[in-house]
N, C-alpha and C positions, 0 to 999 in steps of 0.2 A: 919556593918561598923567598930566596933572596932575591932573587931578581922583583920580586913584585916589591919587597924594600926597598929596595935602591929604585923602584920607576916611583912607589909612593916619597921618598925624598925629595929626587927630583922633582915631581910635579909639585911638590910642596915649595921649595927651594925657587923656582923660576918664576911660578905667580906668585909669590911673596916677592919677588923680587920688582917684577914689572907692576906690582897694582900697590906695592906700601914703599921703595926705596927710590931714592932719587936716581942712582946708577953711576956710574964711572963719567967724571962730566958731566954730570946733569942729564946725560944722555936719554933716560928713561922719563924725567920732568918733561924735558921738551917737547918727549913722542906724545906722550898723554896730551898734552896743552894742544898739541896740531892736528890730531886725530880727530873726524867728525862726531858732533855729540856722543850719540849711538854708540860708536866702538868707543869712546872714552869713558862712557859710564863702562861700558865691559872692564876695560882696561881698571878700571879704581877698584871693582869686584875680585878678592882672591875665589869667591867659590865660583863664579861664573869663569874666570881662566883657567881653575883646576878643570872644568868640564875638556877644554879646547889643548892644553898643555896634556892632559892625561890619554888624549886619544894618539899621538904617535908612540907616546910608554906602552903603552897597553899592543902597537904591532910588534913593540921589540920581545914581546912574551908569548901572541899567539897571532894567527893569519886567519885562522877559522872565524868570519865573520858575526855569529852569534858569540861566540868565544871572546871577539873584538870589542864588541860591545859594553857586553856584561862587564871584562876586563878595565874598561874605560873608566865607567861606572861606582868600579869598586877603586880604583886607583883613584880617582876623583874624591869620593867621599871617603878615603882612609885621609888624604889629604885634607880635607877643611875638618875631618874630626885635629888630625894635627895642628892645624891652624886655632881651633877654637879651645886645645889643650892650654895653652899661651896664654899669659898675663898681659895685661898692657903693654908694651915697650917703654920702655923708661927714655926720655928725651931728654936730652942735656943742650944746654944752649946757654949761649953767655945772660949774664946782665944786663941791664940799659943799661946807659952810663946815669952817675950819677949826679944832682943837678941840686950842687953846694950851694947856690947864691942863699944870700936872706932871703930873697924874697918867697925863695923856693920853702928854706924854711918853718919861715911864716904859715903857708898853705898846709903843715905836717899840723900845726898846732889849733888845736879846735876848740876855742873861746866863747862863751857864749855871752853876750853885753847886757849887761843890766842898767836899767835905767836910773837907777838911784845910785850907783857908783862912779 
């Protein structure tokens, strides 16, 4: 049982990693951006890399190839059940800067002109 924890983290943990974060450097950004369509929509997919990430987990626990499988399988979908247990990610990101002139101010304030005034 622990081992199949530690392979469902992992496979949670690495396609989370490659298909939602930018990476050390941007590193993960770039790959996605250079990557042919096809494998880049894989890549932006966490459930479709659980499938691919979960199958070397799944030989660290069994060799028996029906065993492999199933293992696969299950390590895949404990995974995007983990994934879909998760709220949105909270993003934090600066301000625009702000844009003091009158004029700017002007465009905040919404007047509407009458013709008898």
């Amino acid at each position: 049982m622990f081992r199949f924890a530690v392979a469902v983290l992992a496979t949670w943990r690495v396609a989370h990693l490659v298909a939602r974060e930018d990476g050390p450097g941007d590193a993960l950004v770039s790959l996605r951006r250079r990557v042919p369509r096809g494998i880049g929509r894989m890549l932006d997919c966490i459930y479709c890399l659980s499938l691919w990430v979960s199958a070397p987990a799944a030989l660290w626990m069994t060799r028996d190839p029906l065993d492999w499988f199933v293992t696969t399988l299950a390590i895949s979908g404990a995974a995007c059940l983990l994934e879909r247990s998760g709220g949105e990610p909270i993003v934090i990101r600066t301000l625009d800067a702000v844009d003091d002139t009158e004029e700017a101010r002007h465009e905040l304030l919404r007047t509407t002109a009458h013709a008898d005034a």
